[in-house]
C-alpha positions in Angstrom: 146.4 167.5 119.8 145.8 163.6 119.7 145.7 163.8 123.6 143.2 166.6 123.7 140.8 164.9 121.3 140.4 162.4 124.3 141.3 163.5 127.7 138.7 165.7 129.4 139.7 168.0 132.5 137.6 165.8 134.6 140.7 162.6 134.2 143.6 162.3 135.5 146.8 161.3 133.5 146.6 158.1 134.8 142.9 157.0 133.9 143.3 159.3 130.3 146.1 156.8 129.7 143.9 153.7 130.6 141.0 155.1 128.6 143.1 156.1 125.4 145.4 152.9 125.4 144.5 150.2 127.9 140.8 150.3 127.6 140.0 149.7 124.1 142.3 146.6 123.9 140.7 145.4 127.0 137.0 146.3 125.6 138.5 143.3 122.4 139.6 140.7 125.3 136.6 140.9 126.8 134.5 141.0 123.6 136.5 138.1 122.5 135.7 136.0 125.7 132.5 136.9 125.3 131.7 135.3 121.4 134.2 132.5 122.7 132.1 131.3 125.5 128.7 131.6 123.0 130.7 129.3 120.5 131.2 126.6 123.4 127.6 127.2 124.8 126.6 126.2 120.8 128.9 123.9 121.0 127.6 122.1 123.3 123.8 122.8 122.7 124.6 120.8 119.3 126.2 118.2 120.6 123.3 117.8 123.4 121.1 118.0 120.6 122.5 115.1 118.3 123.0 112.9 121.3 118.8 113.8 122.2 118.4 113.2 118.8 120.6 109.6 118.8 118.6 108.5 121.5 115.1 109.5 120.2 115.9 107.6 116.7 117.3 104.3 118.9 113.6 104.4 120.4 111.7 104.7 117.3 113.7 102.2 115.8 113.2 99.4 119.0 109.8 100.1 119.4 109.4 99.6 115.7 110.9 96.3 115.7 108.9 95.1 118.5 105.4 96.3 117.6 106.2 94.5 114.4 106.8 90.9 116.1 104.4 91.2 119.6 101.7 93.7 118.4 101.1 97.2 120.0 99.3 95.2 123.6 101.6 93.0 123.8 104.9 95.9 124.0 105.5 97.5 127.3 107.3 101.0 127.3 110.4 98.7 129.8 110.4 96.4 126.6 111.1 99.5 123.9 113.5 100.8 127.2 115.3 97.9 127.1 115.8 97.4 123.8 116.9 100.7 123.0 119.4 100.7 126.1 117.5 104.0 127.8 115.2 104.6 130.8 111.8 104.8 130.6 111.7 107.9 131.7 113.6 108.9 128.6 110.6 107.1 126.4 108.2 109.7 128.5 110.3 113.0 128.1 110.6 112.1 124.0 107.0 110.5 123.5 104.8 110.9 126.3 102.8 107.2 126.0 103.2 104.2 123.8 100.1 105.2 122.3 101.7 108.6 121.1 105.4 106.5 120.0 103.0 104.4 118.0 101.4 107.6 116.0 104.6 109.2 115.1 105.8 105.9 114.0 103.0 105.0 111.6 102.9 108.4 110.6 106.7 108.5 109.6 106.5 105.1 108.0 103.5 106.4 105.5 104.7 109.5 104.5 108.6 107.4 103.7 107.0 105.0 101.7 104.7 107.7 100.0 107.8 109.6 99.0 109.4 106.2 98.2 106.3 105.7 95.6 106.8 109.2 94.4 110.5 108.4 93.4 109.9 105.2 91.5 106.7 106.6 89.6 109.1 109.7 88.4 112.1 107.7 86.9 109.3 107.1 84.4 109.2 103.3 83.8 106.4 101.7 81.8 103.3 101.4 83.9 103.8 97.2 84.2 107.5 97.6 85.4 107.0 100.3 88.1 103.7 98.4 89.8 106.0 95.3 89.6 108.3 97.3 91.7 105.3 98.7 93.5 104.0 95.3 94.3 107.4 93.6 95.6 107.5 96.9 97.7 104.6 96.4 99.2 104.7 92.6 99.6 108.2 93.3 101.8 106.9 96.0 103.8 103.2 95.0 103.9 103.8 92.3 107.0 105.5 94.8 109.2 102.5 95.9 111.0 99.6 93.6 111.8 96.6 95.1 110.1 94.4 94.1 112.9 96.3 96.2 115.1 96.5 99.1 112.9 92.6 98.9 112.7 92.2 98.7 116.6 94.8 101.8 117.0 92.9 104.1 114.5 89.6 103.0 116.6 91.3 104.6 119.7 93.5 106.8 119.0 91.3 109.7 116.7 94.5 112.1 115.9 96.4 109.2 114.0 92.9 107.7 112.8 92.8 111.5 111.3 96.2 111.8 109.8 95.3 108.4 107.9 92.4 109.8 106.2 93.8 112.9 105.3 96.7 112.2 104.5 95.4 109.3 102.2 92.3 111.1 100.6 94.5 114.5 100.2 97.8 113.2 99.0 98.0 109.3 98.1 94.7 108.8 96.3 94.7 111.8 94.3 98.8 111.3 92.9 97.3 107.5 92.4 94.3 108.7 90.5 96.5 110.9 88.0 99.0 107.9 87.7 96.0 105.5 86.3 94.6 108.7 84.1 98.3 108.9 82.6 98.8 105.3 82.2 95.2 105.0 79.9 96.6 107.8 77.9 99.3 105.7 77.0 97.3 102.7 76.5 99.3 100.5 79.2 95.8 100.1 81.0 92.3 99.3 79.4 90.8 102.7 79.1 87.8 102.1 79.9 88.1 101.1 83.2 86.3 103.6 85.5 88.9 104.9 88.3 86.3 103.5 91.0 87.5 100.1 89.7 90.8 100.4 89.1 91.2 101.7 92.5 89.1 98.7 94.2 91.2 96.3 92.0 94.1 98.0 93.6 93.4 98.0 97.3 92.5 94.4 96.8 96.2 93.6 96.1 97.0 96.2 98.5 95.0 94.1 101.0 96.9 90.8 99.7 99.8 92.8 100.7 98.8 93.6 104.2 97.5 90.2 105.0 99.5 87.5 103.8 103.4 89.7 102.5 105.3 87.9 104.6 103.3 83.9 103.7 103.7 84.7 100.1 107.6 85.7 100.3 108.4 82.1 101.7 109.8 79.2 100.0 109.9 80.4 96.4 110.2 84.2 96.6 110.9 84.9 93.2 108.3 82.4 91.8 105.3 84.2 94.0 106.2 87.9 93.5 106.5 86.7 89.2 103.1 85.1 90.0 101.4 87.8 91.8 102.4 90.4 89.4 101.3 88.1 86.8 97.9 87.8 88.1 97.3 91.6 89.1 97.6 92.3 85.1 95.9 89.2 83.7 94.3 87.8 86.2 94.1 83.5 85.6 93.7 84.1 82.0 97.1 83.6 79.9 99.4 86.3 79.7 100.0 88.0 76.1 102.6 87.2 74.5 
């Protein structure tokens, strides 16, 4: 009974006996093969991936260096190549241009130290302790690119001229607007500063920042980031005691 449920008249002993015992285990080898040479293919897709990815990072991270000490002009794509131990045709196949390396740069480096912002303001420090750390932050970080050359690169290139703006008017100004609001409620801030001012008060220390970071960090470091913070809360009037 078990043979007639598969043999047909049309087989012959010998290919009923493949088809009953021999074919189904062979249908599991070959089924087996099969997912085994996917795994390797995904295997190896990964690890093509990571080693893409190892490369791309090594780029970002030479070209960041150097547009930091020569400017954007002054940085060839065979200086990131060199530095970064890859071909310049690598620096094409990831980027396309210098000019498109540069965007993705800039862009990655706000939106970290946006998020870096975000962190400190939600460990909920008093407002004078987290722009202290705000300020050191941004004295450390602010000589890293030249200002001038970030103004000449938003002039030519308008997609990372756009992403500025946006990204500034949509996400940094507004979470900066409802840090002041919430810092007046608790009185840490004269409260009746209008958020025009505080915010022009601000980006003057933001410019400090930006212009003279790296001056200000020499010699006494401790001294001039005490003094800075000192002066973006009282100004040259004598601190309260």
């Amino acid at each position: 009974m078990i043979f007639q449920n598969y043999c047909t008249p049309h087989l012959s002993c010998s290919q009923q006996f493949f088809e009953i015992f021999i074919c189904p285990y062979f249908k599991i080898i070959v089924f087996h093969y099969f997912f085994l040479y996917i795994l390797i293919e995904v295997i190896a897709l990964n690890g093509f991936e990571r080693v893409k990815e190892k490369k791309k990072r090594a780029i970002k991270e030479a070209a960041f260096v150097l547009f930091s000490e020569r400017g954007f002009n002054e940085v060839k794509i065979e200086h990131i190549a060199k530095e970064a131990n890859v071909s310049q045709v690598t620096i094409y196949n990831h980027f396309g241009s210098k000019e498109a390396l540069f965007r993705e740069l800039i862009q990655e480096f706000i939106t970290s130290e946006f998020q870096y912002y975000k962190k400190l303001a939600a460990e909920k420090f008093p407002f004078h302790d987290m722009m202290q750390k705000m300020i050191v932050r941004k004295m450390n970080t602010g000589g890293l690119f030249q200002p001038d050359m970030l103004l000449q690169m938003m002039q030519r290139d308008e997609e990372l001229r756009e992403f500025i703006f946006s990204y500034q008017n949509e996400k940094i100004l507004p979470w900066y607007l409802e840090i002041l609001e919430q810092a007046q409620q608790k009185n840490e801030i004269n409260p009746h500063l209008t958020k025009e001012m505080m915010l022009l008060y601000i980006q003057m220390f933001t410019k400090l920042g930006d212009d003279f970071g790296a001056q200000l960090l020499e010699g006494d470091r401790e001294k001039h980031i005490q003094d800075i913070v000192t002066m973006f809360f009282y100004g040259l009037s004598v601190p309260e005691k």
